[in-house]
DSSP file (Angstrom, degrees, kcal/mol; ACC not computed):
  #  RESIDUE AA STRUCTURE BP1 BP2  ACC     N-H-->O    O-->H-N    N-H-->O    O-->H-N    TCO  KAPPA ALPHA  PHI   PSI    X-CA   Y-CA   Z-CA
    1    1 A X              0   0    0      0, 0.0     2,-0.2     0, 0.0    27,-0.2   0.000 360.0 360.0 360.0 125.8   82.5   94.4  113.6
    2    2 A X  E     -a   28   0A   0     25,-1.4    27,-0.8    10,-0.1     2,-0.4  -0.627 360.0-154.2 -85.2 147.3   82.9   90.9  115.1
    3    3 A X  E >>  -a   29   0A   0     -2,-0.2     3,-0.9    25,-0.2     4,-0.8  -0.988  20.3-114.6-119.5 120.7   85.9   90.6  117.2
    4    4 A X  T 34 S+     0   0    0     25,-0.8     2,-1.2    -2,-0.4    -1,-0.1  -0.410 104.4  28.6 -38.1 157.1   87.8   87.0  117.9
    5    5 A X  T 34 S+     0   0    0      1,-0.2    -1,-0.2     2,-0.1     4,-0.1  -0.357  92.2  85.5 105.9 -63.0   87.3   86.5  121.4
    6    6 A X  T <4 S+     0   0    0     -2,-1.2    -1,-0.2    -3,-0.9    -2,-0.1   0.760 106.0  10.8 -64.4 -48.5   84.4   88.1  122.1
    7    7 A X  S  < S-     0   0    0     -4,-0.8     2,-0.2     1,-0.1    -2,-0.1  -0.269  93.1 -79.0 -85.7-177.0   82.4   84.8  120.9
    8    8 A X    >>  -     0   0    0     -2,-0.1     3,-1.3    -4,-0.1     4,-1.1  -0.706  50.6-107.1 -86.8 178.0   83.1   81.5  120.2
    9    9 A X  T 34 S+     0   0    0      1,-0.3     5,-0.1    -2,-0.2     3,-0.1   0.829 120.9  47.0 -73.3 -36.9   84.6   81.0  116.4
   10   10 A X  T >> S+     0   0    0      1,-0.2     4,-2.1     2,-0.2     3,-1.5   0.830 110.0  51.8 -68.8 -28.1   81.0   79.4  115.2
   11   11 A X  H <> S+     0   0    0     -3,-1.3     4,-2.5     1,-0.5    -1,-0.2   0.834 112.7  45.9 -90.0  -6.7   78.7   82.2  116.9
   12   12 A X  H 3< S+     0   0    0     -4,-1.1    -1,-0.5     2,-0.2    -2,-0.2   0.048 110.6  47.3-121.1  29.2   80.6   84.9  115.3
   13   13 A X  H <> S+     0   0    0     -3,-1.5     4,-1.8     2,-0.1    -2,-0.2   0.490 116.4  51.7 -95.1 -43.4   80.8   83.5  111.8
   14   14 A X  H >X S+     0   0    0     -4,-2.1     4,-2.3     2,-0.2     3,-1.7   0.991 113.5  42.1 -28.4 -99.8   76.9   82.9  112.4
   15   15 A X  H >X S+     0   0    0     -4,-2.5     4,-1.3     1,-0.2     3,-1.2   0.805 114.3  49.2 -30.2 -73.6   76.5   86.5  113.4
   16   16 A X  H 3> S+     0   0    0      1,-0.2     4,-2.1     2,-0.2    -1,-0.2   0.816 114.9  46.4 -32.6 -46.7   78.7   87.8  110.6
   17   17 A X  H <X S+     0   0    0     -4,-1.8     4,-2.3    -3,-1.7    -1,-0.2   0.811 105.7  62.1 -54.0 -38.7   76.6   85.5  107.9
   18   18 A X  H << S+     0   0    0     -4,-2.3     4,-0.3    -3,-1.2    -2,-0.2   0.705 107.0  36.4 -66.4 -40.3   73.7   86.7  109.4
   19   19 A X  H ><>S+     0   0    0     -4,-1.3     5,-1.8     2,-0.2     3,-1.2   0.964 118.4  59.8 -71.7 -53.4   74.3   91.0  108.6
   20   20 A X  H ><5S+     0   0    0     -4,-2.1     3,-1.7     1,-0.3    -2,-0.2   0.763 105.7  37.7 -60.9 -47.2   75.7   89.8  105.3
   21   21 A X  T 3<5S+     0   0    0     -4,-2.3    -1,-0.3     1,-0.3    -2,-0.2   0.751 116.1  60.9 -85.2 -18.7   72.9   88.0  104.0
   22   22 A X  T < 5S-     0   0    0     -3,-1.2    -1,-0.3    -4,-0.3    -2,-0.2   0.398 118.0-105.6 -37.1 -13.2   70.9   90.8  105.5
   23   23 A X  T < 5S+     0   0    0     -3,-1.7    -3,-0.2     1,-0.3    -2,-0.1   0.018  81.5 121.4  88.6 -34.7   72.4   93.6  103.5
   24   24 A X      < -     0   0    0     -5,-1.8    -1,-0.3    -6,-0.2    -2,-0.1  -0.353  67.8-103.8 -91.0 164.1   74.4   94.8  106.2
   25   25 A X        -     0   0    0     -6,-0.1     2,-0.2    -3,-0.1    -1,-0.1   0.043  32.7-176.1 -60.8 163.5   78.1   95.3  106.5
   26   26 A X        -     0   0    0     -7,-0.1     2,-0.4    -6,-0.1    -6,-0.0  -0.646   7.2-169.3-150.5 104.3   79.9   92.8  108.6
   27   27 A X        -     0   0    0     -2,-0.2   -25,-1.4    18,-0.1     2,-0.4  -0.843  14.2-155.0 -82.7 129.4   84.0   93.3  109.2
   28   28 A X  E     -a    2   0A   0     -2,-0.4     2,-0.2   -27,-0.2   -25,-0.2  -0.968   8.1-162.7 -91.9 133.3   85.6   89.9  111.0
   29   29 A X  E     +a    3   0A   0    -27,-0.8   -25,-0.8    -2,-0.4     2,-0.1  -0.583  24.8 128.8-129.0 101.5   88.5   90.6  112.9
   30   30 A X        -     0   0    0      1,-0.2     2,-0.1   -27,-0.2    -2,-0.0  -0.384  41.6-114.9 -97.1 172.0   91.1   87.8  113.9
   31   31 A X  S >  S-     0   0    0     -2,-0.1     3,-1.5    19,-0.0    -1,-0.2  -0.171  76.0 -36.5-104.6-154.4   94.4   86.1  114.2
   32   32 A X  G >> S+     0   0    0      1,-0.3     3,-1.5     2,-0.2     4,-0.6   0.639 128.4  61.6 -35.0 -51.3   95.9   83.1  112.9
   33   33 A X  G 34 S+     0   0    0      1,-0.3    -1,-0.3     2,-0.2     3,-0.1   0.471  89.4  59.3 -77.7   0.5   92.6   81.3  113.2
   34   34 A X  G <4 S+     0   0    0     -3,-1.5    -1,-0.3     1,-0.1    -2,-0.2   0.220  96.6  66.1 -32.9 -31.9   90.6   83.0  111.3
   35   35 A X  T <4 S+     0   0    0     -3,-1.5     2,-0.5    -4,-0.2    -2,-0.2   0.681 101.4  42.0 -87.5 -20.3   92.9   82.2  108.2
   36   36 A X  S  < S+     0   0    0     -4,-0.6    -1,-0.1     1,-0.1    57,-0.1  -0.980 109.9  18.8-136.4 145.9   92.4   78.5  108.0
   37   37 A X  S    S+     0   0    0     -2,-0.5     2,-0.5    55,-0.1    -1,-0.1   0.498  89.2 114.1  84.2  13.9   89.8   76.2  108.3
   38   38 A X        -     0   0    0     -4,-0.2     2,-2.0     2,-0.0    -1,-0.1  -0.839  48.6-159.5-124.1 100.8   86.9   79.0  107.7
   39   39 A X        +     0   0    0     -2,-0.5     2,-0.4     1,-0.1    57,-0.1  -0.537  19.3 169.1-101.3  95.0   85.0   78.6  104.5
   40   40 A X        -     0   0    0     -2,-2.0    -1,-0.1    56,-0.3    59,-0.1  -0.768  19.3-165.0-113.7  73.4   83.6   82.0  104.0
   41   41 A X    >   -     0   0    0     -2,-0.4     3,-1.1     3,-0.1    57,-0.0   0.033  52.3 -29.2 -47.9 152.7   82.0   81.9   99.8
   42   42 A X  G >  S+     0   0    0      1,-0.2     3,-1.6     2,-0.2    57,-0.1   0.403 132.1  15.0  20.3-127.5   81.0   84.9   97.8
   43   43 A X  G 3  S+     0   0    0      1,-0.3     3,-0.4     2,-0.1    -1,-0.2   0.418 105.5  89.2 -64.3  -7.2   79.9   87.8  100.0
   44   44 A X  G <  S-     0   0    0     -3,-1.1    -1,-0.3     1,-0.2    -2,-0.2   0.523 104.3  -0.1 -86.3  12.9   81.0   86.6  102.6
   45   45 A X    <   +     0   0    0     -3,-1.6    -1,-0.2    52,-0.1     3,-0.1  -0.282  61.5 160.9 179.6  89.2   84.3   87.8  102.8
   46   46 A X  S    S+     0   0    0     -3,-0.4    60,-1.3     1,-0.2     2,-0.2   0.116  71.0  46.9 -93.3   7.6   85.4   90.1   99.7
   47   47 A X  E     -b  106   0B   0     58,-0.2     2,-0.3     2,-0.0    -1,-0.2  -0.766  58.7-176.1-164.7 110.0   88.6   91.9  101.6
   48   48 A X  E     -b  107   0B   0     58,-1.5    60,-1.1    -2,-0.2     2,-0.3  -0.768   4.0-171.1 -84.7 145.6   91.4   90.0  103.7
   49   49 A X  E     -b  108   0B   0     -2,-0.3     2,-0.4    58,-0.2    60,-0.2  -0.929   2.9-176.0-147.8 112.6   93.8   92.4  105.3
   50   50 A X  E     -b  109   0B   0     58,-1.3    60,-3.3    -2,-0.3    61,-0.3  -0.952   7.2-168.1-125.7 116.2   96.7   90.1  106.7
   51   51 A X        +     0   0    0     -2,-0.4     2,-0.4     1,-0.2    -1,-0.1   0.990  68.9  28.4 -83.4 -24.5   98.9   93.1  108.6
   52   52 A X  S    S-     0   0    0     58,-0.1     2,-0.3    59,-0.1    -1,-0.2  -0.849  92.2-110.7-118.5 138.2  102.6   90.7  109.4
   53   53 A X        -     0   0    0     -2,-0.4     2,-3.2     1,-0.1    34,-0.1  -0.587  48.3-103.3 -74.6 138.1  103.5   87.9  107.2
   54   54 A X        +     0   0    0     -2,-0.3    35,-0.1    32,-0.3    -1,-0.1  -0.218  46.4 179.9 -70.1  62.1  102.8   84.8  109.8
   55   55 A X        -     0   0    0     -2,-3.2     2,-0.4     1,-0.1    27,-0.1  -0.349  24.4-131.0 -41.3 145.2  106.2   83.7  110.9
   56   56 A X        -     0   0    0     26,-0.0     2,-0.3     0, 0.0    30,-0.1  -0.806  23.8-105.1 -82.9 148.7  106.0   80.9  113.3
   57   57 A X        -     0   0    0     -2,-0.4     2,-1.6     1,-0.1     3,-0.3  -0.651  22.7-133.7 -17.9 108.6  108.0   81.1  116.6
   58   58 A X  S    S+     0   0    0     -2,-0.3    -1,-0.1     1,-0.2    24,-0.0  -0.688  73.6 121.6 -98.0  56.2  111.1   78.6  116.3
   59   59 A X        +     0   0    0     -2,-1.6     2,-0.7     5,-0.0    -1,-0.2   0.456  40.0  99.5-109.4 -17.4  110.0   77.5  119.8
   60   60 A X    >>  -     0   0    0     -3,-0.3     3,-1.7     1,-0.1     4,-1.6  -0.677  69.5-137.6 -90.6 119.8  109.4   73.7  118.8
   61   61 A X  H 3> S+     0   0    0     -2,-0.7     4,-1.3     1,-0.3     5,-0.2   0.778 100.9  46.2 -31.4 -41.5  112.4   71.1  119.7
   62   62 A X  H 3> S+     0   0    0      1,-0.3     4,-2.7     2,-0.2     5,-0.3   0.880 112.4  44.8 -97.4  -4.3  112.5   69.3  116.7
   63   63 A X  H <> S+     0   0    0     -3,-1.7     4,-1.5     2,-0.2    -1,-0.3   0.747 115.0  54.3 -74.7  -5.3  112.4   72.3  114.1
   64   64 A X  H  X S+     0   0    0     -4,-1.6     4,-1.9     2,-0.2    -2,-0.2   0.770 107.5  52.4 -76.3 -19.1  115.1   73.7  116.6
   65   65 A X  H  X S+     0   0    0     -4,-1.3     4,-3.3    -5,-0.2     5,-0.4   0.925 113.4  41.0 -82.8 -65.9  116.8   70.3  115.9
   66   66 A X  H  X S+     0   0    0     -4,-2.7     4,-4.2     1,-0.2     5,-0.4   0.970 107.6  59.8 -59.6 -29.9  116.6   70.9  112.2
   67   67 A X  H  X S+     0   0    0     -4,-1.5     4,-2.4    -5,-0.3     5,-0.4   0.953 107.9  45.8 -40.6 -68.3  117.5   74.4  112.3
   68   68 A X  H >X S+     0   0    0     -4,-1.9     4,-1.6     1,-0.3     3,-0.7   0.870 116.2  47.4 -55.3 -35.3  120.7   73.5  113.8
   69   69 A X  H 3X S+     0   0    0     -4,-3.3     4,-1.0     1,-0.3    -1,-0.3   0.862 111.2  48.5 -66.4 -30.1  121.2   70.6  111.2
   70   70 A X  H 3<>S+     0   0    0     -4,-4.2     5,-1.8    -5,-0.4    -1,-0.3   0.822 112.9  49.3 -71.5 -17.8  120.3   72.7  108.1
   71   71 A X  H X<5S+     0   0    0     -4,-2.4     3,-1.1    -3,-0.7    -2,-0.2   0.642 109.2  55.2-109.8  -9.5  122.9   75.7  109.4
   72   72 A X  H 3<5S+     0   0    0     -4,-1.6    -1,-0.1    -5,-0.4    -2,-0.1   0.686 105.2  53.3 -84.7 -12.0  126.0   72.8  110.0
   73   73 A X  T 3<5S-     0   0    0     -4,-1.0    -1,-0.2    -5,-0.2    -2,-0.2   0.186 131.7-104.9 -76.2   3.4  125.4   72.1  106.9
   74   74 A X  T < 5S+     0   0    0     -3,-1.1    -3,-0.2     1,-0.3     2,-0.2   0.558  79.9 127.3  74.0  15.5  125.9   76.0  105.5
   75   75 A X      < -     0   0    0     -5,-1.8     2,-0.8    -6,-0.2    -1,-0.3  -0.710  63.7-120.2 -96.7 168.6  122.4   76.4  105.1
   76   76 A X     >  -     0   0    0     -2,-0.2     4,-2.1     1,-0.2     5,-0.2  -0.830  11.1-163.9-114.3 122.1  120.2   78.8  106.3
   77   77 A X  H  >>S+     0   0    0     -2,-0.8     4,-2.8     1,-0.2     5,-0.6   0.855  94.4  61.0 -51.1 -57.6  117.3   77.8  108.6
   78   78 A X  I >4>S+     0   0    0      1,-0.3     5,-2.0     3,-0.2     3,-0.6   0.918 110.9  40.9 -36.5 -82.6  115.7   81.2  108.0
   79   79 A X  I 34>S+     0   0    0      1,-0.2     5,-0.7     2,-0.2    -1,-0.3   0.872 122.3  33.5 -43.3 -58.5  115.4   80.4  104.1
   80   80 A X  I 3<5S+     0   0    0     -4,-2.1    -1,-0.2     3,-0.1    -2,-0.2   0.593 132.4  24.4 -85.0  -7.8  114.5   76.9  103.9
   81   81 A X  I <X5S+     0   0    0     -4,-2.8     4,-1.5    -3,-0.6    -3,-0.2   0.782 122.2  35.6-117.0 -51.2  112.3   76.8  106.9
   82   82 A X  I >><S+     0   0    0     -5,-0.6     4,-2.2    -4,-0.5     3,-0.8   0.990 120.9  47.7 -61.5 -65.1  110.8   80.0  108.1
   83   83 A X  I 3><S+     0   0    0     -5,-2.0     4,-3.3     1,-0.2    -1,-0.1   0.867 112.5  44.2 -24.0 -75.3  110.3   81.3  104.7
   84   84 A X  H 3><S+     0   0    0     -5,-0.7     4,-1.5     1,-0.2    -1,-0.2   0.699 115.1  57.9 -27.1 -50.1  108.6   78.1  103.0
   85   85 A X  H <X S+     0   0    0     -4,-1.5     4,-0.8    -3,-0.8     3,-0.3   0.927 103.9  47.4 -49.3 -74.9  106.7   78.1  106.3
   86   86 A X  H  X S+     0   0    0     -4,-2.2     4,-3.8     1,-0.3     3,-0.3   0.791 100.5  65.8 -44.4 -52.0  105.3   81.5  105.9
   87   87 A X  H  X S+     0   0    0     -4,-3.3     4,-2.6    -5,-0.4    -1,-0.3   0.923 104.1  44.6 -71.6 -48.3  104.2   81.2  102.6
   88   88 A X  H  < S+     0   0    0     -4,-1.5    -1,-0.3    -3,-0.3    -2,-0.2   0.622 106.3  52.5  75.8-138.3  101.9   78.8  103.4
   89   89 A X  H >X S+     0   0    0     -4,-0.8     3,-1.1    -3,-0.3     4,-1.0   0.845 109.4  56.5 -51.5 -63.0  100.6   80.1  105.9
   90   90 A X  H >X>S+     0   0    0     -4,-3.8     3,-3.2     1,-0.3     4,-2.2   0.969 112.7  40.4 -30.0 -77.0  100.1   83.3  103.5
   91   91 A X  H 3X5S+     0   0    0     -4,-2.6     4,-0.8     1,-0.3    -1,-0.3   0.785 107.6  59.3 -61.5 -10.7   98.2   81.5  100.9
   92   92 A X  H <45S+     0   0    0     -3,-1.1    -1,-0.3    -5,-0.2    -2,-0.2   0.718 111.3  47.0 -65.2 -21.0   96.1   79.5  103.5
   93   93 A X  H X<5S+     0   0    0     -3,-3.2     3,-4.5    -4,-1.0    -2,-0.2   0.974 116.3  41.8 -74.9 -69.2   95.1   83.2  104.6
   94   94 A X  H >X5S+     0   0    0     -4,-2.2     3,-1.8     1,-0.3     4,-0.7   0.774  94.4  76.3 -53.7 -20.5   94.4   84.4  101.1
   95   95 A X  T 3<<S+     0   0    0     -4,-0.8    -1,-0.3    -5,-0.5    -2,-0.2   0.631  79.0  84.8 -57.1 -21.1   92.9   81.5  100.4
   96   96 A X  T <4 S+     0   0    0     -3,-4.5   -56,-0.3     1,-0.2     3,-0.3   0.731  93.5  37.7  -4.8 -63.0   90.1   83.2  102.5
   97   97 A X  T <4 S+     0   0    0     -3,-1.8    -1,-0.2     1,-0.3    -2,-0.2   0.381 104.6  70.1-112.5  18.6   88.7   85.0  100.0
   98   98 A X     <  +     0   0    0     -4,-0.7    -1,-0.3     1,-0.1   -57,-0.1  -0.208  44.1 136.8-125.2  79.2   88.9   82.6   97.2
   99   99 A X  S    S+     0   0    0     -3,-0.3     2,-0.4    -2,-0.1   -58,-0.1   0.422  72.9  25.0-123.8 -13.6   86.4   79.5   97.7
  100  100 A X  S >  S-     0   0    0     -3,-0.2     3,-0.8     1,-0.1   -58,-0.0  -0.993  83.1-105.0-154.0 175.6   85.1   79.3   94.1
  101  101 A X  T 3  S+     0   0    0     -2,-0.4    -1,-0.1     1,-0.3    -2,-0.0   0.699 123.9  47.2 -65.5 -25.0   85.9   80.2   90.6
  102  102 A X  T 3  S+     0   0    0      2,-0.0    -1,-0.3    -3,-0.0     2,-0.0   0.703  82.1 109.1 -62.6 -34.8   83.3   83.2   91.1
  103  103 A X    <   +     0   0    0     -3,-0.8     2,-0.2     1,-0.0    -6,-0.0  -0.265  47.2 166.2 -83.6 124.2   84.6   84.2   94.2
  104  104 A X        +     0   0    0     -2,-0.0     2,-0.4     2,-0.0    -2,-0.0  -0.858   7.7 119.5-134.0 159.3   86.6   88.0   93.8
  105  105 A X        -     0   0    0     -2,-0.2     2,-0.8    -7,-0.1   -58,-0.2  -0.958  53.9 -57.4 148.4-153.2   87.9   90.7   96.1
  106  106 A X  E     -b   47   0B   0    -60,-1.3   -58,-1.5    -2,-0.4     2,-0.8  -0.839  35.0-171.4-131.1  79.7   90.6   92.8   97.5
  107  107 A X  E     -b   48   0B   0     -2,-0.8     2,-0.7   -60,-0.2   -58,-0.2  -0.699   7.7-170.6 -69.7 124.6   93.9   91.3   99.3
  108  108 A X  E     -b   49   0B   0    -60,-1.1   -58,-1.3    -2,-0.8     2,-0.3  -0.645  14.0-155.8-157.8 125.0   96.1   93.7  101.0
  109  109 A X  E     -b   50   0B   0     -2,-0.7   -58,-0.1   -60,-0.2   -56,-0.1  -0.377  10.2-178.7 -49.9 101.6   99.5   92.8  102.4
  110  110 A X        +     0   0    0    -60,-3.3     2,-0.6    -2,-0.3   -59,-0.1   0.650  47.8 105.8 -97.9   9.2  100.3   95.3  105.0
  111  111 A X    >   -     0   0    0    -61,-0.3     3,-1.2     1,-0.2   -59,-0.1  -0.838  55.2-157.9-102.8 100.7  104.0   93.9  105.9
  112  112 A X  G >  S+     0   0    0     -2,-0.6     3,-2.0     1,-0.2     4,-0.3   0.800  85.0  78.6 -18.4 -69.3  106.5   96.3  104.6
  113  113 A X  G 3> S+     0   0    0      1,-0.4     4,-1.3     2,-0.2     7,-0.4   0.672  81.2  75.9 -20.4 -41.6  109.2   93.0  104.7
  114  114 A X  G <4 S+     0   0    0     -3,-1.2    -1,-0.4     1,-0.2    10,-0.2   0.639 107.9  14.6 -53.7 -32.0  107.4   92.1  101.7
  115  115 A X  T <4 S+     0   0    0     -3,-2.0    -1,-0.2     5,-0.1    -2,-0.2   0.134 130.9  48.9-125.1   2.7  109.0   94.8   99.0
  116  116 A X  T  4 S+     0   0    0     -4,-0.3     2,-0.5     1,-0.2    -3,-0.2   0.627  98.0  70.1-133.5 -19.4  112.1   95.8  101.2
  117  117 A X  S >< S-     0   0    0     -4,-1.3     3,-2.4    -5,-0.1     4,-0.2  -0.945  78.5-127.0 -87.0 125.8  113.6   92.3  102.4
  118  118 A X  T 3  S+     0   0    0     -2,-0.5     3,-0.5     1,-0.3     4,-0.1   0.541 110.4  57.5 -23.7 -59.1  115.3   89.9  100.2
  119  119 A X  T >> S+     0   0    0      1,-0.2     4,-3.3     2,-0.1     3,-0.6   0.564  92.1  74.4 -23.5 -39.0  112.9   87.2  101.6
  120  120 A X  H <> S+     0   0    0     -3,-2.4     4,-1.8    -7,-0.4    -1,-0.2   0.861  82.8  56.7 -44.6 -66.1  109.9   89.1  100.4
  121  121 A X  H 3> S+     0   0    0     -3,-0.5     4,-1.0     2,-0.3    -1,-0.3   0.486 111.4  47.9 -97.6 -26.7  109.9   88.6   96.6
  122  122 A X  H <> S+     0   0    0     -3,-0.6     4,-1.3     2,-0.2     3,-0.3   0.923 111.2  54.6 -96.6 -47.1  109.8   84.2   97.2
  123  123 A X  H  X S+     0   0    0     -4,-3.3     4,-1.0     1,-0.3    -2,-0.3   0.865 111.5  38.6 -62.3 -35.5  107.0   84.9   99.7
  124  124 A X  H >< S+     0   0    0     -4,-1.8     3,-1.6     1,-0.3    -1,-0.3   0.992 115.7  54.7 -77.7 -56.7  104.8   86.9   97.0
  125  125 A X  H 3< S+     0   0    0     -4,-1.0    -1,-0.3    -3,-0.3    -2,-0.2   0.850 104.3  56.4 -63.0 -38.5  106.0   84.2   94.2
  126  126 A X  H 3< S+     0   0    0     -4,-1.3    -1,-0.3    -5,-0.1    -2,-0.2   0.927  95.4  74.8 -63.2 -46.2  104.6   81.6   96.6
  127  127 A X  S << S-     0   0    0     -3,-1.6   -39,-0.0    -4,-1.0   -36,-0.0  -0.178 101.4 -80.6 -75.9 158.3  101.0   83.4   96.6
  128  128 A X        -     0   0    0      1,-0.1   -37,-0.0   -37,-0.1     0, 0.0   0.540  51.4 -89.1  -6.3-164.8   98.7   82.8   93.0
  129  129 A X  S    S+     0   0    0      2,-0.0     2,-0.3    -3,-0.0    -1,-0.1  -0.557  72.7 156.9-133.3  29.5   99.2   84.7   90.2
  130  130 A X        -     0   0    0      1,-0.1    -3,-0.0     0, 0.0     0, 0.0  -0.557  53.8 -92.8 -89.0 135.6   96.7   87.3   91.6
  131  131 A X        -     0   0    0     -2,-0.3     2,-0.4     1,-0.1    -1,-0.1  -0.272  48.0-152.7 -37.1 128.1   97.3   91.6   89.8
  132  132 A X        -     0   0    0     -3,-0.1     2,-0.4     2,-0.0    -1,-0.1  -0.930  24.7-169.8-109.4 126.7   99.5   93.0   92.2
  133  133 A X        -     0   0    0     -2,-0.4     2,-0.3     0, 0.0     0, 0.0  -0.997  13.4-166.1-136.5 128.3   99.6   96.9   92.9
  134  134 A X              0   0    0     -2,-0.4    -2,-0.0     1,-0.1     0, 0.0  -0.927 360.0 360.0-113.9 140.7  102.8   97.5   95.2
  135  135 A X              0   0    0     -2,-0.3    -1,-0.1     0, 0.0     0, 0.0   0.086 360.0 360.0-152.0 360.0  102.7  101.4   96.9
């Protein structure tokens, strides 16, 4: 098991490439970066596990700016920004494990929010058209 951190992001895609095309098992486990910008084809990465759908932080002035403008307007920041946002982020994740038309494997959603909040049901519509097994 490779850990973020523990390396830099190249030595430990290296290392990971390195069991795989060995035979051997490999697990990566990482945050945010790990979800973009990492072009890990066919065996190399056949199971993403994303456990919280990626909200950002509402910590930046000018989405704080729009926030306030979308909600004086009756709308709700939540919906049109966070959501939208999230989703995304989500398929940039999943996007992981699908780098050609060959390319197969095993998502799984571990954020509850997903079948029990209201929000949930546009995040999943956002993602592919991929067979879905909810339990």
């Amino acid at each position: 098991m490779f850990i973020q951190g523990n390396l830099s992001k190249q030595e430990t895609l290296n290392k990971h490439k390195a069991r795989v095309d060995g035979g051997d098992s490999s697990v990566l486990f990482g945050l945010a970066s790990f979800a973009e910008g990492v072009d890990l084809p066919g065996a190399y990465c056949e199971h993403v596990v994303i456990a919280k759908i990626p909200f950002s932080v509402p910590d930046d002035p000018v989405e704080a700016a729009l926030a306030e403008w979308i909600e004086a307007r009756g709308g709700n920041p939540f919906m049109e920004i966070s959501v939208p946002d999230a989703s995304l982020k989500l398929v940039q994740a999943c996007g992981r494990l699908l780098r050609t038309e060959e390319d197969r494997g095993t998502i799984t959603l571990l954020d509850r929010r997903l079948v029990t909040q209201r929000y949930g049901k546009a995040i999943l519509n956002a993602l592919p058209p991929f067979r879905r097994e909810i339990s």
